[in-house]
N, C-alpha and C positions, 0 to 999 in steps of 0.2 A: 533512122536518125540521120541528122544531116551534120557535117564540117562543111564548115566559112575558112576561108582563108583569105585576109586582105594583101594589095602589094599595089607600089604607086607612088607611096608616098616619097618626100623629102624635104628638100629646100630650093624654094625659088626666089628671087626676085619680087617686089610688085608687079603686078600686070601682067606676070608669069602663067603656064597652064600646066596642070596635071592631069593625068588619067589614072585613075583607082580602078582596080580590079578586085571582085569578087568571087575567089573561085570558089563554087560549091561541089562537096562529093558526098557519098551515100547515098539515101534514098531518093534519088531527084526524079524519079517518075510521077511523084503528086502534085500537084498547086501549087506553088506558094507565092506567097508575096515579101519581097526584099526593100529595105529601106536601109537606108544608110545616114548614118548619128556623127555626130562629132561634139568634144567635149574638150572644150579651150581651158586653160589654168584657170582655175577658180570658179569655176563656172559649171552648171546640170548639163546634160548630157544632153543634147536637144537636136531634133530628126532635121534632113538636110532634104532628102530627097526620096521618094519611092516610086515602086514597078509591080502593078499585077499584069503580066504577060495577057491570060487567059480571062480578065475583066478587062483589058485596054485600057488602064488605066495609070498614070505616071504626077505625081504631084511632088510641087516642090515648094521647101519656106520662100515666104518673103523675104527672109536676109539674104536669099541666095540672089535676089537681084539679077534675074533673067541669065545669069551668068553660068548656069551649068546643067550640063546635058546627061540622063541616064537613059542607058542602052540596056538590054540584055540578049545576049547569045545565046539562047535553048541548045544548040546543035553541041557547043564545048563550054557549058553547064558556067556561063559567065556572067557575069554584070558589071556595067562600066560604069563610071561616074566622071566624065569632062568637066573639069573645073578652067573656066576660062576667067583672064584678068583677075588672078590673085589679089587680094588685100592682106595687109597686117591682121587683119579680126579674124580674118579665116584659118588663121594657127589654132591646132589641136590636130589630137588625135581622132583619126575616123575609122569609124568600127562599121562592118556592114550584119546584118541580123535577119532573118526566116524566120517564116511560121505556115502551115500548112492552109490558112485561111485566107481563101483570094480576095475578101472582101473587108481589108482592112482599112480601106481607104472612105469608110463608111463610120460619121462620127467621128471623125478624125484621128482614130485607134493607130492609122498609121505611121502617127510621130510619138506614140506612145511606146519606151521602151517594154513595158512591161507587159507590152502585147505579143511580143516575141520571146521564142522558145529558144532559138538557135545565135550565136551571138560568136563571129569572129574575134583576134588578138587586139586589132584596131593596128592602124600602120599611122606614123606621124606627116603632117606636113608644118611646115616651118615657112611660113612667107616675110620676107626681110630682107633687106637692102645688104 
């Protein structure tokens, strides 16, 4: 079994940057692949960005608008998400999620929540003046 633990979040500014972290613990010797969701007031839950390390593989929405970068650390079991130049649109909560399948970036399964098994608290960000 694997724990997600998000942290990162808050309140910036427009045009602001954060860095979200993903720490995973438990079984992290197998594959997986991490994707990271956010779900703004009123709004579906809809994928932002993903990482299969072991497929080379990293895709991210078109909302994201060239704007943000994910990383991941193998060595201290991490994943990062750079959000650079904030928008107001970009408020919600972001939750990051696993699943033992490196190859979910196939069919587009990787912006699907309900492809994933393993599913963090979710940390807030707040972008506003």
């Amino acid at each position: 079994q694997l724990q997600l633990v998000e942290s990162g979040g808050g309140r910036v500014q427009p045009g602001g940057s954060l860095r979200l972290s993903c720490a995973v613990s438990g079984n992290t010797f197998n594959i997986y692949s991490i994707g990271w969701f956010r779900q703004a007031p009123g709004k579906e839950r809809e994928g932002v960005s993903y990482i299969s390390s072991s497929a080379g593989v990293i895709r991210h929405a078109e909302s994201n608008k060239g704007r943000f970068i994910i990383t991941g650390d193998g060595a201290n079991n991490t994943v990062y998400l750079r959000m650079n130049n904030l928008e107001p649109e970009d408020t919600a909560v972001f939750y990051c999620a696993a699943d033992a399948d490196e190859n979910l970036w196939i069919g587009a399964r990787h912006f699907r929540p309900s492809a994933y098994k393993f599913w963090g608290q979710g940390t807030h960000v707040i972008v506003s003046s």
